[in-house]
N, C-alpha and C positions, 0 to 999 in steps of 0.2 A: 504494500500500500504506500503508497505517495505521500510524503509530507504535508501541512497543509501550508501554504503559504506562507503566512504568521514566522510555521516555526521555521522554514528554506531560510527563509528573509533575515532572522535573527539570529542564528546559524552562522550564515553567512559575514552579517555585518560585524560579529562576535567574535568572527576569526579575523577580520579587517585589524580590530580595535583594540583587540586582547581584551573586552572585558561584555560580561553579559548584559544584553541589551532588553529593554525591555519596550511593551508597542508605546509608551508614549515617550522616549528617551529621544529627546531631542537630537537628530542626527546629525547634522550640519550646523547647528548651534554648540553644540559639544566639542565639533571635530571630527566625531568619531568615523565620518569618510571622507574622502578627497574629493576634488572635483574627477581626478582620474577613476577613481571608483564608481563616482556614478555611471560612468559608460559602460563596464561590467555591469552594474546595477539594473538596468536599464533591459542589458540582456536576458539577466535574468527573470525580471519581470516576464517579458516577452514570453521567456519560455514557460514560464507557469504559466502566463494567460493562453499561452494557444494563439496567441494573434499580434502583432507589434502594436506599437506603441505611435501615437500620434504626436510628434514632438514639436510640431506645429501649434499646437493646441495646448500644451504645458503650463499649468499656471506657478509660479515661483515658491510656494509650499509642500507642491504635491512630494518631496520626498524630505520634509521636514523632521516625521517619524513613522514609524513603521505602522502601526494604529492610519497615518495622513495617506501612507503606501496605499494602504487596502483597500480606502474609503474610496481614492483615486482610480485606482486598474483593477480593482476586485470587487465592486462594488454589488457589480449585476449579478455575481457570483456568490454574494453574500445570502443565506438563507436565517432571518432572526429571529 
């Protein structure tokens, strides 16, 4: 079974940062990725969602924190 999102995501940014992330841990206020990051980031996204990413359409918080992540590219995916 496949990760869920959440945890790829945090995982991920956890081994970025060396320290464990949590969904509303300010990501780019912190530091805790680079701008080189996000363009892995980004890929990643991609691949969980199944479909790229409109980066035309980007609004300047969408990778704020991971909790910002979901709301952003996972949204329609979300069952609450």
């Amino acid at each position: 079974m496949k990760d869920a999102p959440s945890i790829t995501l945090k995982r991920w940014i956890g081994e970025r940062c060396g320290r464990a992330v949590a969904d509303d841990t300010p990501l780019l206020e912190e530091e805790l990725i680079t701008s080189f990051d996000l363009v892995e980031l980004i890929l990643i996204i991609e691949e969980l969602r199944g479909n790229p990413i409109d980066l035309l359409h980007l609004a300047p918080g969408s990778f704020a924190s991971v909790a910002q992540i979901l709301k952003t590219f996972f949204a329609e995916h979300t069952h609450v």
